[in-house]
Backbone as JSON Lines, residues from 0, in Angstrom:
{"i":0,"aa":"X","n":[65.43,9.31,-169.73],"ca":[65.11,9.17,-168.32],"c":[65.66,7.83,-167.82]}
{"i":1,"aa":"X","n":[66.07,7.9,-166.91],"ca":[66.87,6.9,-166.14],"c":[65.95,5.77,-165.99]}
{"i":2,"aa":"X","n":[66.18,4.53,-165.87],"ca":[64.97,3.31,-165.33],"c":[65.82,2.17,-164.61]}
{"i":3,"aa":"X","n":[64.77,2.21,-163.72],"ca":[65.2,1.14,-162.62],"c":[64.06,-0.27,-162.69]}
{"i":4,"aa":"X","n":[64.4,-1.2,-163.05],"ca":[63.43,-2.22,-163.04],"c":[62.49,-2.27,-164.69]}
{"i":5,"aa":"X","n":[62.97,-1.7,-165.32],"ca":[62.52,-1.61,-166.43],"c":[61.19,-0.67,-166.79]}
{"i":6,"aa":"X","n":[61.13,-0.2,-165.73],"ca":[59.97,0.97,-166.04],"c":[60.06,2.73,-165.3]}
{"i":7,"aa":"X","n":[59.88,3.61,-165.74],"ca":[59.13,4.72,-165.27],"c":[57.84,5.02,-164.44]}
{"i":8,"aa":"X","n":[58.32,5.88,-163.65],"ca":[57.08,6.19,-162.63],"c":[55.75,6.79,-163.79]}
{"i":9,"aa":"X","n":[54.49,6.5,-163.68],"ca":[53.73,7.53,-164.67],"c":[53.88,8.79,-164.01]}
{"i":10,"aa":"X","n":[54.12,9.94,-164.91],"ca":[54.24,11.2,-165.16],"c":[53.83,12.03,-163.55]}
{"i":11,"aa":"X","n":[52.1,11.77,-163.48],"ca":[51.74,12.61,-162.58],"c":[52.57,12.38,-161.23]}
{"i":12,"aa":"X","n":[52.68,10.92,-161.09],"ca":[53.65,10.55,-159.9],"c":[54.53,11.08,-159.78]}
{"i":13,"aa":"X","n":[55.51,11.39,-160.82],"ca":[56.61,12.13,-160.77],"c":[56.82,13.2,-160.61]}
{"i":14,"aa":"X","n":[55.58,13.87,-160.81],"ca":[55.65,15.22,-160.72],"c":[55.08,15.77,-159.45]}
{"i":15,"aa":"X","n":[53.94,15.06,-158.76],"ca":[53.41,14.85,-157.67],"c":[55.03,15.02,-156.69]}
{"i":16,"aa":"X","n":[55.31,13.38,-156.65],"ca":[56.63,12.92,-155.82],"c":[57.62,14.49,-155.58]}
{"i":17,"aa":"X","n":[58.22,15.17,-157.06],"ca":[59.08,16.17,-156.97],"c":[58.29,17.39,-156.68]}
{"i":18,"aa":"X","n":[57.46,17.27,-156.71],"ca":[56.4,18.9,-155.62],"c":[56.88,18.73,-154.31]}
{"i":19,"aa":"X","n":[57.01,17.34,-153.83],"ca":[56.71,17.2,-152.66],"c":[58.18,17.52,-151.62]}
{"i":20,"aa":"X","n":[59.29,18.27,-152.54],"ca":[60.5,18.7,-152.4],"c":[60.08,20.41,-151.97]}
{"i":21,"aa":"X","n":[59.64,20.82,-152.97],"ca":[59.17,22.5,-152.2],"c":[59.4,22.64,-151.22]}
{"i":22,"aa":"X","n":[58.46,22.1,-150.26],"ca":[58.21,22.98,-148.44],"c":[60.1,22.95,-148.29]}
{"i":23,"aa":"X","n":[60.59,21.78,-148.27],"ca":[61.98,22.18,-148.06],"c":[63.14,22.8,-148.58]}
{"i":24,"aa":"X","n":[63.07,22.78,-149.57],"ca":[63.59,23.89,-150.83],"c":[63.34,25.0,-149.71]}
{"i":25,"aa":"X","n":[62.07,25.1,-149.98],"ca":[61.54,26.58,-149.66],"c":[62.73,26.95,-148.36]}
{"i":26,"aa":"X","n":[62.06,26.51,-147.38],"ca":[62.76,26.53,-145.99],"c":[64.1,26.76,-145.86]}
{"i":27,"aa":"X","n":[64.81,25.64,-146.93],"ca":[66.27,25.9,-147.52],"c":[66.43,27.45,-147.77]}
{"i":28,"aa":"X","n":[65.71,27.47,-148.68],"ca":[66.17,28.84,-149.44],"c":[66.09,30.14,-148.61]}
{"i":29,"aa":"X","n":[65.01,30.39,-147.86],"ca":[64.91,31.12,-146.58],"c":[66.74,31.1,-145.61]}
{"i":30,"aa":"X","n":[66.83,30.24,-145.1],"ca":[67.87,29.76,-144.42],"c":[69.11,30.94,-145.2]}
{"i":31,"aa":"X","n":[69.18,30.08,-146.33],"ca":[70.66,30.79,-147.48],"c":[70.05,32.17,-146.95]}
{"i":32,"aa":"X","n":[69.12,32.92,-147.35],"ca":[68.96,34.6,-147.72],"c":[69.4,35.33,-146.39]}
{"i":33,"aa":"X","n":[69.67,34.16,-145.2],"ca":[70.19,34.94,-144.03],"c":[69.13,35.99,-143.87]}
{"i":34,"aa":"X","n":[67.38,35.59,-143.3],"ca":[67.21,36.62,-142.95],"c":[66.81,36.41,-141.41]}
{"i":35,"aa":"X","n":[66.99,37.27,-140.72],"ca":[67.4,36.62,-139.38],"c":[65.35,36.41,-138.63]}
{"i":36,"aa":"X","n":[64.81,37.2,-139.37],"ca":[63.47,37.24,-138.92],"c":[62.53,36.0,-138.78]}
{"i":37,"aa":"X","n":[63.38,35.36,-140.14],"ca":[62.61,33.92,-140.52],"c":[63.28,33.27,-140.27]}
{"i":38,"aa":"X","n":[64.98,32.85,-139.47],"ca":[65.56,32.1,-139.36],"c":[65.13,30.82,-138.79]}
{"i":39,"aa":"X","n":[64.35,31.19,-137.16],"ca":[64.11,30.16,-136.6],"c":[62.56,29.33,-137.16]}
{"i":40,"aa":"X","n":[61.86,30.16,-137.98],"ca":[60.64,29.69,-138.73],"c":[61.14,28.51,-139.69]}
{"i":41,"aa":"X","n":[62.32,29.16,-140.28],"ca":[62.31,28.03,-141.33],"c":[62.93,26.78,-140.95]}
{"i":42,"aa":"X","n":[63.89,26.91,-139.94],"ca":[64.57,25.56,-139.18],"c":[63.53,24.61,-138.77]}
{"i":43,"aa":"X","n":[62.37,25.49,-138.2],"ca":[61.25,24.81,-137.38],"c":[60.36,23.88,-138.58]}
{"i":44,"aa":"X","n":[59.76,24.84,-139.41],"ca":[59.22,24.25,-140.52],"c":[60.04,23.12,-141.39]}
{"i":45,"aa":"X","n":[61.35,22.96,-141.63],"ca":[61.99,22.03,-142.4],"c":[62.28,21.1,-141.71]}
{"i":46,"aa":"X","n":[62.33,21.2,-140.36],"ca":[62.38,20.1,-139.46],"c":[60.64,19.65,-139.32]}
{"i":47,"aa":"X","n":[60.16,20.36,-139.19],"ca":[58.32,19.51,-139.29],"c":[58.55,19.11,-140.44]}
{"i":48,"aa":"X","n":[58.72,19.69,-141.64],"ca":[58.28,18.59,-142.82],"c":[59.36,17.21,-143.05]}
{"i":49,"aa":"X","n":[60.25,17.32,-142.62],"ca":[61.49,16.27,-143.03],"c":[60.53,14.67,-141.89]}
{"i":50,"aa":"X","n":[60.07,15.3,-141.14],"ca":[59.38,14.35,-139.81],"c":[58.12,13.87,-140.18]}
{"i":51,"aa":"X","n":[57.42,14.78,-141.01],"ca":[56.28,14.21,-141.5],"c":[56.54,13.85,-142.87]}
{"i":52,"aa":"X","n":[57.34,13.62,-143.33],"ca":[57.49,12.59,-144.28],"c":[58.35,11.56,-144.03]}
{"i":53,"aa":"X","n":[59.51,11.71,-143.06],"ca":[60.0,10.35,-142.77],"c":[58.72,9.06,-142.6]}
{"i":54,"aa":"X","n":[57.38,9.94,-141.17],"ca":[56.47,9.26,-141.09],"c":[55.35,8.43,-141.99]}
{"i":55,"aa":"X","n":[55.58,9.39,-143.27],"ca":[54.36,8.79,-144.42],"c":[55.5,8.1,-145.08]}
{"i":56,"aa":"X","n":[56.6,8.13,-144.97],"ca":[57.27,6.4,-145.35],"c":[57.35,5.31,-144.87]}
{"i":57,"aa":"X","n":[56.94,5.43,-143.25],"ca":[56.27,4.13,-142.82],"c":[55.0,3.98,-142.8]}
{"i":58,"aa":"X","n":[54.16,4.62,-143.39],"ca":[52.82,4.53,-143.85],"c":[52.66,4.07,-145.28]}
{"i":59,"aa":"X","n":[53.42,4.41,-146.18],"ca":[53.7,3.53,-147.28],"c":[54.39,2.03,-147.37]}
{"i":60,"aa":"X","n":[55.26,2.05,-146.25],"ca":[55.86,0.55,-146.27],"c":[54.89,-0.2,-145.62]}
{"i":61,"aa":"X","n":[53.58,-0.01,-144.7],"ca":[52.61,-0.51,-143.69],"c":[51.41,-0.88,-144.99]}
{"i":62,"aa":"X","n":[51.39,0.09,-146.06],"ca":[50.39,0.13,-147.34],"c":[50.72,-1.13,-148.1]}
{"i":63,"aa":"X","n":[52.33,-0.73,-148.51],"ca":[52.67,-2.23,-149.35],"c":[52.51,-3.58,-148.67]}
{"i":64,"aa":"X","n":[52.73,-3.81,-147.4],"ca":[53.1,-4.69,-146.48],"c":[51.04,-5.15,-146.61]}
{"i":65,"aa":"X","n":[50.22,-4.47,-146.48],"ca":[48.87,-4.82,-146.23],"c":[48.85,-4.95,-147.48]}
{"i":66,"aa":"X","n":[48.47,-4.55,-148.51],"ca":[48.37,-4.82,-149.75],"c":[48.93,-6.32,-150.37]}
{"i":67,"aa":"X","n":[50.35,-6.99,-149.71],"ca":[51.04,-7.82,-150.25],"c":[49.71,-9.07,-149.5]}
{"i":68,"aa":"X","n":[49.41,-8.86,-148.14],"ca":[48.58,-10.16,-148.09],"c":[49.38,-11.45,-147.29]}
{"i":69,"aa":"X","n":[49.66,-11.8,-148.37],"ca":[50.64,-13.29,-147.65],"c":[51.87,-13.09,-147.97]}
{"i":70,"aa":"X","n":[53.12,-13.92,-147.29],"ca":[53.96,-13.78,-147.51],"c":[54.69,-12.43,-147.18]}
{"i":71,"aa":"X","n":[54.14,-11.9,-146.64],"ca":[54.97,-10.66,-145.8],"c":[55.93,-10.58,-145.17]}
{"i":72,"aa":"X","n":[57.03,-10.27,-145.39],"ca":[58.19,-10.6,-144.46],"c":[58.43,-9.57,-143.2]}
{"i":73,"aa":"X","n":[58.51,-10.71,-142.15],"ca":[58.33,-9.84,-140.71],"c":[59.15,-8.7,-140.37]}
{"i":74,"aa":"X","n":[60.46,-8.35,-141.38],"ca":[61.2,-7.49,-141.11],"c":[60.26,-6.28,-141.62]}
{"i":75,"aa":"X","n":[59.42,-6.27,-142.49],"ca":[58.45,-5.1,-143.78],"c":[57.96,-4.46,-142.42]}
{"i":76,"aa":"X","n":[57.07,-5.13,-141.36],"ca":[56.44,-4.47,-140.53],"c":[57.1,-3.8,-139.29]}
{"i":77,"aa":"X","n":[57.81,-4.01,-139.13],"ca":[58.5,-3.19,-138.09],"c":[59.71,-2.05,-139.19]}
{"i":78,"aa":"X","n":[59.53,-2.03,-140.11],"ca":[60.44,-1.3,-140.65],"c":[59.59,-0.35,-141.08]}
{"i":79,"aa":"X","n":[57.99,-0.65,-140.99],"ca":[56.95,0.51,-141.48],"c":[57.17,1.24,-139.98]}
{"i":80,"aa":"X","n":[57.15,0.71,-139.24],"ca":[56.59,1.99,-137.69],"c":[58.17,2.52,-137.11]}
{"i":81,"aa":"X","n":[59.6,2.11,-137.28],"ca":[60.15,2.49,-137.36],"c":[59.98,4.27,-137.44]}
{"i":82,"aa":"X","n":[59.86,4.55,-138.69],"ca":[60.0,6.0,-139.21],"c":[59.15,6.47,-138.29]}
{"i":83,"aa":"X","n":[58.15,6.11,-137.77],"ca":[57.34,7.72,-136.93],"c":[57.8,7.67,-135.45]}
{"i":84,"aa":"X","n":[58.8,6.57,-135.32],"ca":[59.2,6.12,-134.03],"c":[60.74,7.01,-133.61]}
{"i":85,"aa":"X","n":[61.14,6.92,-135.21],"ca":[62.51,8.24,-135.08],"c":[62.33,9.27,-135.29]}
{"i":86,"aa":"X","n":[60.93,9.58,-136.27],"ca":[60.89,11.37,-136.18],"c":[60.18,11.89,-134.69]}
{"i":87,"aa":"X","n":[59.45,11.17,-134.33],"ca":[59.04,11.73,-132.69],"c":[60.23,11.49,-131.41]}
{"i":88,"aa":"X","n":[61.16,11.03,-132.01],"ca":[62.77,10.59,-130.91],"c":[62.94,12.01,-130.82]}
{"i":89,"aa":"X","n":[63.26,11.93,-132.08],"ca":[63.94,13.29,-132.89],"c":[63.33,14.9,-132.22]}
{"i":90,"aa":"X","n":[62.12,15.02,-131.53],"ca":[61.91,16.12,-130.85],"c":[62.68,16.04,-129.55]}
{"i":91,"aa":"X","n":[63.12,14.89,-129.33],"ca":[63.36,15.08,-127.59],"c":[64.31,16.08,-127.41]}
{"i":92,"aa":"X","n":[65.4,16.32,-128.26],"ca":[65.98,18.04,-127.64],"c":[65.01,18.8,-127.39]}
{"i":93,"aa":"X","n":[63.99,19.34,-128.62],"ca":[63.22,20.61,-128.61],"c":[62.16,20.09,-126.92]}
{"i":94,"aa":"X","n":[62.14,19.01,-126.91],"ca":[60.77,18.81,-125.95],"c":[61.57,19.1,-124.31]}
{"i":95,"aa":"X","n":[62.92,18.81,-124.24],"ca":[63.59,18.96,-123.06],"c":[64.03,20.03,-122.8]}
{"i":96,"aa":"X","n":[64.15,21.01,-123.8],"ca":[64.61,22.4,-124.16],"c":[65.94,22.32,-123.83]}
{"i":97,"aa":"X","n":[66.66,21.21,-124.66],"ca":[68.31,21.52,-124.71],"c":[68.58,21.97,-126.5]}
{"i":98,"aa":"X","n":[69.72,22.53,-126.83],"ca":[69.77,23.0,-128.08],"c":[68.76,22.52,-128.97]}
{"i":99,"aa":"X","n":[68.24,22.64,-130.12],"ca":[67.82,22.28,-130.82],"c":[67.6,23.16,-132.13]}
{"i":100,"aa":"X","n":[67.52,22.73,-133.84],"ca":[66.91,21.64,-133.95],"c":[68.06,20.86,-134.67]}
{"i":101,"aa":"X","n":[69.35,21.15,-134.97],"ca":[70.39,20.81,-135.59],"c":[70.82,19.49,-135.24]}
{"i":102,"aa":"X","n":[70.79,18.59,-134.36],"ca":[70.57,17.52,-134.05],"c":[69.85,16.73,-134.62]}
{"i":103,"aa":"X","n":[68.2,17.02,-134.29],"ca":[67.38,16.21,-134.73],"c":[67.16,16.64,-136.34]}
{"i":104,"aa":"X","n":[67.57,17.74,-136.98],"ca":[67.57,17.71,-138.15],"c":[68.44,16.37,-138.48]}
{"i":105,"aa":"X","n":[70.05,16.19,-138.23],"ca":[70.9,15.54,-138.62],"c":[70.05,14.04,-138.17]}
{"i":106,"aa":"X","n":[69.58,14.08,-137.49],"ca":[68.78,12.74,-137.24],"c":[68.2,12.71,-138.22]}
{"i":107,"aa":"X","n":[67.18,12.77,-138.61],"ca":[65.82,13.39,-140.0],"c":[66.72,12.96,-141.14]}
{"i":108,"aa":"X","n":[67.49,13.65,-141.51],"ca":[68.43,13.82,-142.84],"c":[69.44,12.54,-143.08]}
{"i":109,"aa":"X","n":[69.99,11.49,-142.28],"ca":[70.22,10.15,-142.18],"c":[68.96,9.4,-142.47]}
{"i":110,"aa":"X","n":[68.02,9.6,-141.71],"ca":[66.66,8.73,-141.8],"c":[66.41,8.78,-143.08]}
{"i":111,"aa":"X","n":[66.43,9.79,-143.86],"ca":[65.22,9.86,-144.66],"c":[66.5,9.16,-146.25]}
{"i":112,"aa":"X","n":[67.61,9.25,-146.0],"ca":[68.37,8.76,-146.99],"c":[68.54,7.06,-146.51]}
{"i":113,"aa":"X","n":[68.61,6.46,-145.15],"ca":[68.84,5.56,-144.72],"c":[67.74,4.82,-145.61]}
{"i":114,"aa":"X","n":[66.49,5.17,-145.45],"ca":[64.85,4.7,-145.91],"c":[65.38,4.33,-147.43]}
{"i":115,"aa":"X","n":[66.62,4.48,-148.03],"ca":[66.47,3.84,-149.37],"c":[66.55,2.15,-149.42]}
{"i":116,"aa":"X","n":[67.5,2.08,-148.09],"ca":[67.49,0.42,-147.75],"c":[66.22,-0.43,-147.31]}
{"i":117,"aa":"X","n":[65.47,0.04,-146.94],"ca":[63.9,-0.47,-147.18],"c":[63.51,-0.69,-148.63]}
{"i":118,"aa":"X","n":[63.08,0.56,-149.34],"ca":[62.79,0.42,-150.71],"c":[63.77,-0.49,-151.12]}
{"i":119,"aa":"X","n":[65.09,-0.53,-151.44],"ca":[65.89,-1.58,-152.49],"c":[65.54,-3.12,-151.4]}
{"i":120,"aa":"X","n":[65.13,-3.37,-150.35],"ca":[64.73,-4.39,-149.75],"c":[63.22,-4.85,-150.98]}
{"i":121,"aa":"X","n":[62.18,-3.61,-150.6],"ca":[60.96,-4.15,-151.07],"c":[60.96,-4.44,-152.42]}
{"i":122,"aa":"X","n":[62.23,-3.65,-153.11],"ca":[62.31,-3.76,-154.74],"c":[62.51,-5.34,-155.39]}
{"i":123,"aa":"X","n":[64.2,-5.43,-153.92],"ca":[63.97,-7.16,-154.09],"c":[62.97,-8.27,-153.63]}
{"i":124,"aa":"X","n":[62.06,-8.02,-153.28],"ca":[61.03,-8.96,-152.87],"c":[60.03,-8.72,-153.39]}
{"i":125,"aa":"X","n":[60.04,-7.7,-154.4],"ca":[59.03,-8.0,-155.17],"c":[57.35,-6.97,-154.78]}
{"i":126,"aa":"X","n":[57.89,-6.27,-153.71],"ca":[56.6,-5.77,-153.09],"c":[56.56,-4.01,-153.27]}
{"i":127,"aa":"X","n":[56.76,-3.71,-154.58],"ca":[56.72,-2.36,-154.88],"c":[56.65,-2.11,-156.46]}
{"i":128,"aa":"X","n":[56.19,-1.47,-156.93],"ca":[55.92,-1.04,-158.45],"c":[57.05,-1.19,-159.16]}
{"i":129,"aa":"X","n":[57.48,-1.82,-160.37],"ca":[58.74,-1.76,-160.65],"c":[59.24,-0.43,-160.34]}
{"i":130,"aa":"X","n":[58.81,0.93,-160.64],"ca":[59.11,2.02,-160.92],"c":[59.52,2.7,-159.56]}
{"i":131,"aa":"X","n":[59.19,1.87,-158.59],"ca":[59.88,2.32,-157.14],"c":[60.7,3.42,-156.82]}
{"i":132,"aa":"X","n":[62.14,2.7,-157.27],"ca":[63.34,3.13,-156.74],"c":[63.73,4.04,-157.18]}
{"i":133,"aa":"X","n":[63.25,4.36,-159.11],"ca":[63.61,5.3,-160.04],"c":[62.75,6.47,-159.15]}
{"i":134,"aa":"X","n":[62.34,6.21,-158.46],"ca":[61.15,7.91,-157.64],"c":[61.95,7.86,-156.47]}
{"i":135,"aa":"X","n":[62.2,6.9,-155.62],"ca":[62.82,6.75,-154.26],"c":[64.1,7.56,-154.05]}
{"i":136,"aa":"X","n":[64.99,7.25,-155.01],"ca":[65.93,7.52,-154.57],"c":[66.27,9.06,-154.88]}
{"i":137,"aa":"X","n":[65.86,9.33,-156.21],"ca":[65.88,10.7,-155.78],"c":[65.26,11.98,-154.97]}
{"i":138,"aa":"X","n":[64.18,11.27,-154.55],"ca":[62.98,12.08,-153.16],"c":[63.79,11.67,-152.15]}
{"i":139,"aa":"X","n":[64.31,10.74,-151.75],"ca":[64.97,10.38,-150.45],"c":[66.45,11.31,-150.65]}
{"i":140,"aa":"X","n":[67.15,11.17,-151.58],"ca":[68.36,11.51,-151.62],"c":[68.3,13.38,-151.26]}
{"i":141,"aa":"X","n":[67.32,13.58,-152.16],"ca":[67.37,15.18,-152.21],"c":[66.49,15.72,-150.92]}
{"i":142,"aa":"X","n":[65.42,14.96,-149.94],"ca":[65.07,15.42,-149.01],"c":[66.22,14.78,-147.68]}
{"i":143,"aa":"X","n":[66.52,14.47,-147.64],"ca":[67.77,14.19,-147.27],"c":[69.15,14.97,-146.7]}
{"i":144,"aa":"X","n":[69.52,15.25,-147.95],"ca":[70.16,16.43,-148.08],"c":[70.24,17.96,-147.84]}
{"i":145,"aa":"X","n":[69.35,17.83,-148.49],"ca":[68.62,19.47,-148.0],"c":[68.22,19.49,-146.21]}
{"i":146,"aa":"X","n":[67.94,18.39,-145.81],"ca":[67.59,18.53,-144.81],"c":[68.96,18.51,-143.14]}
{"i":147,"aa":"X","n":[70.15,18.12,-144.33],"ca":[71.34,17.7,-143.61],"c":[71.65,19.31,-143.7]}
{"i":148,"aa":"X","n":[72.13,19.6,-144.92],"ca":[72.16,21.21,-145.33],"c":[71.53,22.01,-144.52]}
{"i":149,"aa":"X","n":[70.28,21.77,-144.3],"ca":[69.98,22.99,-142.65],"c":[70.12,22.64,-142.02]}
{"i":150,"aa":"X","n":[70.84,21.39,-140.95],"ca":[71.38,21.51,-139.94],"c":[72.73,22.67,-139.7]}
{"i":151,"aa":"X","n":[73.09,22.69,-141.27],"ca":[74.45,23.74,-140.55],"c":[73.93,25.28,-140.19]}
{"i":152,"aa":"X","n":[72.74,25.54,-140.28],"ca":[72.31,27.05,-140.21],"c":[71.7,26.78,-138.67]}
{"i":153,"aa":"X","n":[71.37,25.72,-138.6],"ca":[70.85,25.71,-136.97],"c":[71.82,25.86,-135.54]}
């Protein structure tokens, strides 16, 4: 197993963390089977979940940032509210009723890979579990992706 910082995530984390890939898999996989019934269900749903987890990554950077206490660096806190500040941008097609959701997917799917430059920020300062990045980057990379990947069905 790969290690970043000299340690591994413990187990359940890891396995927890890569569950937390499903809902979009899922949605993905719907999408591929071309079935036209569930088409717009699953666009809708992979775009809600890609948004509510961009958001619980600035709820985790707002966690570490309170947790650290002193010495907080002023960039940590505005980089926590960030994320729920671009996944709620990110409706304004659907909310104006111009195309949607292939846009704000492609929005979502930058964000959520962009969010690795936070983590390798908090990694260097010291304000995250060694085992961070070894979980980060592949939850970010692969929700990410998948989530760029259904923009082309939208």
């Amino acid at each position: 197993m790969m290690q970043l910082g000299g340690q591994t995530p413990p187990r359940l984390v890891l396995q927890l963390g890569y569950a937390g890939l499903i809902p979009q898999i899922a949605a993905l996989a719907v999408l591929l089977a071309h079935d036209p019934e569930y088409h717009f269900m699953a666009l809708a749903m992979g775009y809600a979940y890609a948004a509510l987890i961009l958001s619980f990554l600035g709820g985790l950077w707002w966690g570490l940032a309170a947790q650290a206490q002193e010495d907080v660096p002023l960039w940590l806190w505005f980089a926590a509210v960030a994320p729920s500040l671009i996944a709620f941008a990110s409706a304004w097609p659907w909310a104006t009723g111009t195309k949607w959701p292939g846009s704000s997917l492609i929005v979502l799917g930058v964000a959520l890979i962009a969010s690795l430059a936070v983590d390798f920020r908090l990694k260097a300062n010291g304000l995250c579990p060694p085992w961070w990045l070894h979980l980060r980057i592949p939850l970010s990379i692969g929700l990410g992706l998948s989530t760029l990947l259904m923009a082309a069905f939208a």
